[in-house]
C-alpha positions as a printed Julia matrix, in Angstrom:
290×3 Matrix{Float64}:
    0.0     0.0     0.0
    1.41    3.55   -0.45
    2.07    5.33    2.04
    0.05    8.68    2.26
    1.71    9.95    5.61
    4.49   11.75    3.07
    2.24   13.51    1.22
    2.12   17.4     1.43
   -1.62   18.16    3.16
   -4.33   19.52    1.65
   -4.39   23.21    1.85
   -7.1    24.99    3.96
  -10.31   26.41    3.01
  -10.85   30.09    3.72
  -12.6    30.84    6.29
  -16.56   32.0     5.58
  -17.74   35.36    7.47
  -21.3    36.54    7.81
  -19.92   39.9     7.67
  -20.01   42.87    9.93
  -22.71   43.74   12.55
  -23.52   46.81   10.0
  -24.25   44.32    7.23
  -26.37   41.65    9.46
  -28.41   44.61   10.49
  -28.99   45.91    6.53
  -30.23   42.31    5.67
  -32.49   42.2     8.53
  -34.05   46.08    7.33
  -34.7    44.49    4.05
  -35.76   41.7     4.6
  -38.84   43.54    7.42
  -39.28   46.02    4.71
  -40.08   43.16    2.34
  -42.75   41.79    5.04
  -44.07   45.15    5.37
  -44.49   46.22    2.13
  -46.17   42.43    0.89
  -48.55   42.93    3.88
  -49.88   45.96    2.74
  -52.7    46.09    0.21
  -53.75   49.56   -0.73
  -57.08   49.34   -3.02
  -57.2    52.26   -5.4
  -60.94   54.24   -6.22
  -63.22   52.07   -8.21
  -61.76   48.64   -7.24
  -62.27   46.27   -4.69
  -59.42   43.54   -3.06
  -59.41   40.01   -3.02
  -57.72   37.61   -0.94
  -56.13   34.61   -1.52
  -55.28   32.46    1.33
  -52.75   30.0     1.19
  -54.85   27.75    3.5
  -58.17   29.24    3.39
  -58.64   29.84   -0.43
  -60.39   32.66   -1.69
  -61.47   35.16    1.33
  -65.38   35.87    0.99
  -64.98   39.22    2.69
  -63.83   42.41   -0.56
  -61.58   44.74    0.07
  -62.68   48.09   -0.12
  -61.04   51.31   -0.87
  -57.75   52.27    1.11
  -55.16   50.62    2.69
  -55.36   47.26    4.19
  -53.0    44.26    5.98
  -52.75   40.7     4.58
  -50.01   38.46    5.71
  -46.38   38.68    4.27
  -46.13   35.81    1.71
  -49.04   33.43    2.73
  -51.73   35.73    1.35
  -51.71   37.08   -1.91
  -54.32   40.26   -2.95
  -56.12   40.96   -6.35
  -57.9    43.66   -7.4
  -61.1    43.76   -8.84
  -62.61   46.86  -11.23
  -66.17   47.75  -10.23
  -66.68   50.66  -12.14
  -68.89   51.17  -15.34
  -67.42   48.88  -18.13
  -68.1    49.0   -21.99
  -68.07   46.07  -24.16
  -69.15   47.0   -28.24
  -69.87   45.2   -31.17
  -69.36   47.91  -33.85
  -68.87   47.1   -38.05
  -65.52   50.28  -37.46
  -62.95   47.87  -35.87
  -61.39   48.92  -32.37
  -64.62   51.75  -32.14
  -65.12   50.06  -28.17
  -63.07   52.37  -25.58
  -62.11   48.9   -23.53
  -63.46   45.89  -25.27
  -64.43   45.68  -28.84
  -65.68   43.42  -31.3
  -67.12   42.47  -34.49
  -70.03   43.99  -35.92
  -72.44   40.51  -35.5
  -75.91   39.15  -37.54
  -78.86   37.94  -36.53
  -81.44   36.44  -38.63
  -85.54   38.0   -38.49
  -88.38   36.26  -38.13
  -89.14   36.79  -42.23
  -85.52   35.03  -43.27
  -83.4    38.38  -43.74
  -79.98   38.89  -41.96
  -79.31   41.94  -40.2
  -76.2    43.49  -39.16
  -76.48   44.57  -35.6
  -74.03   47.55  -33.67
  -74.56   47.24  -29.94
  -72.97   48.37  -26.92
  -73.08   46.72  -23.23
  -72.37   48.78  -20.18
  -71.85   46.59  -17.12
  -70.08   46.39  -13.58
  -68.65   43.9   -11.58
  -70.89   43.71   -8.16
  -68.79   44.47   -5.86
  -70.27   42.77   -2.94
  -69.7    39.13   -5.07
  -66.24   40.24   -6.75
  -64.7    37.44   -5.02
  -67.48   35.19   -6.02
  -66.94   36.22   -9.19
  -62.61   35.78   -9.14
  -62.95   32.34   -7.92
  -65.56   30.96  -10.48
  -64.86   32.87  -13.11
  -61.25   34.55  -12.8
  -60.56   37.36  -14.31
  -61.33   36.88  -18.04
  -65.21   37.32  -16.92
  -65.53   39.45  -20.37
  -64.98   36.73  -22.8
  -66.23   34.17  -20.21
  -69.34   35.53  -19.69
  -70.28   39.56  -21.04
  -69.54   38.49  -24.65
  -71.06   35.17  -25.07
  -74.17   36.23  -23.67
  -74.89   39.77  -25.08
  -73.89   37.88  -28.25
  -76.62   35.16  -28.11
  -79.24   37.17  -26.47
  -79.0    39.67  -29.06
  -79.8    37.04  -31.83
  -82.09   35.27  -29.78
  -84.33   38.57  -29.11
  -84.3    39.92  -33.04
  -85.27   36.5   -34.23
  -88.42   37.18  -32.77
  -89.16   39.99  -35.04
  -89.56   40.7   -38.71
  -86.79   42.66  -40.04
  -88.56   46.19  -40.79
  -89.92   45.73  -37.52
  -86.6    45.8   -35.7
  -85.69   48.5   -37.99
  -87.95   50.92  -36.73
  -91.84   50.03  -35.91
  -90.52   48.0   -32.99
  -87.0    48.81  -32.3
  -87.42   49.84  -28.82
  -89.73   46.71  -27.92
  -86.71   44.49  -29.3
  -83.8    46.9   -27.32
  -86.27   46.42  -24.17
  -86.59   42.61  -24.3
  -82.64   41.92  -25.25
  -82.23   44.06  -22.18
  -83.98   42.34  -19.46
  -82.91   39.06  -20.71
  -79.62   40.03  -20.29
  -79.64   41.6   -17.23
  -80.88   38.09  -16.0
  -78.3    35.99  -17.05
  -75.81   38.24  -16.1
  -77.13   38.76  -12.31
  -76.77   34.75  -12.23
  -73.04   35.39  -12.6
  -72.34   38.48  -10.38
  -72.05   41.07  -12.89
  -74.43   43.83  -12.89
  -76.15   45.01  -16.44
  -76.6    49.37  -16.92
  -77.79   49.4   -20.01
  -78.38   47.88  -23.42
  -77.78   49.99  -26.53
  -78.7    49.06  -30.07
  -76.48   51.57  -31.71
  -76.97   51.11  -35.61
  -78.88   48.6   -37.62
  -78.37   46.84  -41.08
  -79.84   45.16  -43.69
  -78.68   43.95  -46.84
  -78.11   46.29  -50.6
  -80.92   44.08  -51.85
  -83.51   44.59  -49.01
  -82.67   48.18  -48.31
  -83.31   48.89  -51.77
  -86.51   47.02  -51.24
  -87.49   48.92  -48.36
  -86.92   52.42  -49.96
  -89.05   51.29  -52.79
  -91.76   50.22  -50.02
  -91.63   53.24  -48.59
  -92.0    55.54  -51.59
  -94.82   53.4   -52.25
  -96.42   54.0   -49.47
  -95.93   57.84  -49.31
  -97.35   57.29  -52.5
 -100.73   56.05  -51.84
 -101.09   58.33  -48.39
 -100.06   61.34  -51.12
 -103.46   60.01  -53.58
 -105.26   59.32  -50.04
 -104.83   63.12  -49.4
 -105.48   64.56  -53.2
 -108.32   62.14  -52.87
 -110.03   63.67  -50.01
 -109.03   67.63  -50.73
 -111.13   66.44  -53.69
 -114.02   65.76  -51.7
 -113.51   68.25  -49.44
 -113.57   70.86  -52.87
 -116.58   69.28  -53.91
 -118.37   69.99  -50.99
 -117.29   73.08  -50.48
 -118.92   74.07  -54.32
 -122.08   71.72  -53.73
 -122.64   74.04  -50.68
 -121.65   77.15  -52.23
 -124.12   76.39  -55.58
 -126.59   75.62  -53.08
 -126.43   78.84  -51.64
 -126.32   80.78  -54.29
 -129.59   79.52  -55.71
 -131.28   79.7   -52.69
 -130.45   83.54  -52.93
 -131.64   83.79  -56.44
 -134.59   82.08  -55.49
 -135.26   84.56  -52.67
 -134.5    87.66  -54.9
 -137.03   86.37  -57.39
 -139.58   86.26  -54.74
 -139.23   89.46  -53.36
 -139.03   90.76  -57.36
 -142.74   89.27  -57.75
 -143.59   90.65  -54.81
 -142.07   94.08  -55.05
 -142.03   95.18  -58.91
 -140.85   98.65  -57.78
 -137.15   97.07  -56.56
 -136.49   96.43  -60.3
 -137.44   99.78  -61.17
 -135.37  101.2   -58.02
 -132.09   98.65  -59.24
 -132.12  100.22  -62.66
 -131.85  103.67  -61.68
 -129.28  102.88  -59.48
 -127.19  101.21  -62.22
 -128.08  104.2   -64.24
 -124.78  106.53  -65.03
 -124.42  109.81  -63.41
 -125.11  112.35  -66.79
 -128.41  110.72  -67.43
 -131.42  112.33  -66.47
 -134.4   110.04  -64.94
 -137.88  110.4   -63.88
 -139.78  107.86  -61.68
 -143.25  107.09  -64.15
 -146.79  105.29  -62.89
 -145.97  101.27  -63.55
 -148.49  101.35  -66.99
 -145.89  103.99  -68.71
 -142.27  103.19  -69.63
 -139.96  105.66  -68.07
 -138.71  108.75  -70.37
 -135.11  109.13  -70.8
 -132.79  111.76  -71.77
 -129.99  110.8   -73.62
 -128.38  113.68  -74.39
């Protein structure tokens, strides 16, 4: 065997320090710092917190607004929007201020296929925000806003013709999509404002059909009118004629009665350098025309 008691030792390691009192007592600042600051949760206007519990789950109680204390590292904190939210649906790409989408169609009641603008305002409920996180997450918008304003909107407008969701009963369709919504939605913690329909659309083909309908119809109303003026003249000469001969039939009367009144009209359609003298009834007046 060789013999290792010759051999030169092994050379010592280098002793490892911690370091200096001054640097012990800068890792122990940051490292409190660190706890303080991840154990503070400050909540900013509009939102709500959530907290996760490392043991607990998801905390029913929301944060409100302000500053708040979690524990360092074994709670973590989310925050929630609750303020007004838009989602649109508009043909002009990116036209939604937060979420946007596609212009979508919906098929009528009579076959046609509309093109439908819409916008959804919404808000989280803040009093089932953390409902909301731990069902949903935070994608709630695709998971729930869109899919459901989407179908609804369909689902409502199939229910009426299409010139009838153009205009006779555009408001009855907005109402109904509306509360439908606002239904589903409240099943899921979000909180429906307000439905808008923004712009309508048909096809070339159809629009050109309605225009045509509608000078049509302004048409007929236009003869409707002429028609009764017509009347309405004829009347007005039927009474007039009638009138009118009932006066002539008076003034003949009152001639057969009173002979003098035609001798009394023709002198006073007589002209002014002709000289007159009132004669018995048996003689015809002398006249002279000079």
């Amino acid at each position: 065997m060789a013999d290792f008691r010759n051999l030169a030792p092994f050379p010592k390691l280098p002793k490892i320090s911690i370091g200096s009192k001054a640097t012990t007592f800068m890792i122990a600042v940051i490292i409190v710092v660190l706890i303080i600051l991840d154990g503070l949760v400050s909540v900013p206007p509009g939102h709500v917190g959530i907290i996760y519990d490392r043991g607990r789950g998801v905390l029913a109680d929301e944060l409100p607004e302000g500053l708040h204390l979690k524990i360092p590292f074994w709670q973590v904190s989310y925050l929630t929007d609750v303020r007004t939210q838009e989602y649109t649906m508009s043909v002009a790409a990116g036209e939604g201020a937060v979420y946007s989408d596609d212009s979508m169609t919906a098929p009528t009641s009579d076959g046609q296929t509309v093109w439908v603008d819409a916008t959804v305002l919404f808000h989280v409920d803040q009093n089932k925000a953390a409902e909301l996180f731990q069902a949903v997450g935070p994608n709630y918008v695709q998971k729930i806003v869109r899919p459901i304003a989407r179908s609804q909107i369909r689902s409502q407008i199939a229910k009426y013709t299409a010139i009838d969701v153009y205009a006779k009963k555009r408001d009855d369709a907005e109402k109904g999509i509306d509360e439908r919504i606002k239904e589903l939605y409240s099943e899921k913690d979000i909180v429906l404002e307000k439905l808008l329909l923004r712009h309508i659309a048909f096809s070339d083909q159809y629009a050109s059909a309605i225009e045509e309908k509608q000078v049509a119809e302004q048409r007929i109303q236009k003869a409707e009118y002429q028609k009764l003026e017509a009347a309405e003249l004829k009347q007005k000469i039927i009474i007039e004629a009638e009138a009118e001969a009932e006066a002539i039939s008076l003034k003949g009367k009152s001639l057969r009665l009173n002979p003098q009144v035609i001798q009394f009209e023709f002198v006073q359609k007589m002209a002014p350098d002709i000289s007159w003298g009132i004669m018995p009834d048996s003689i015809v007046p002398l006249i002279n025309l000079q």
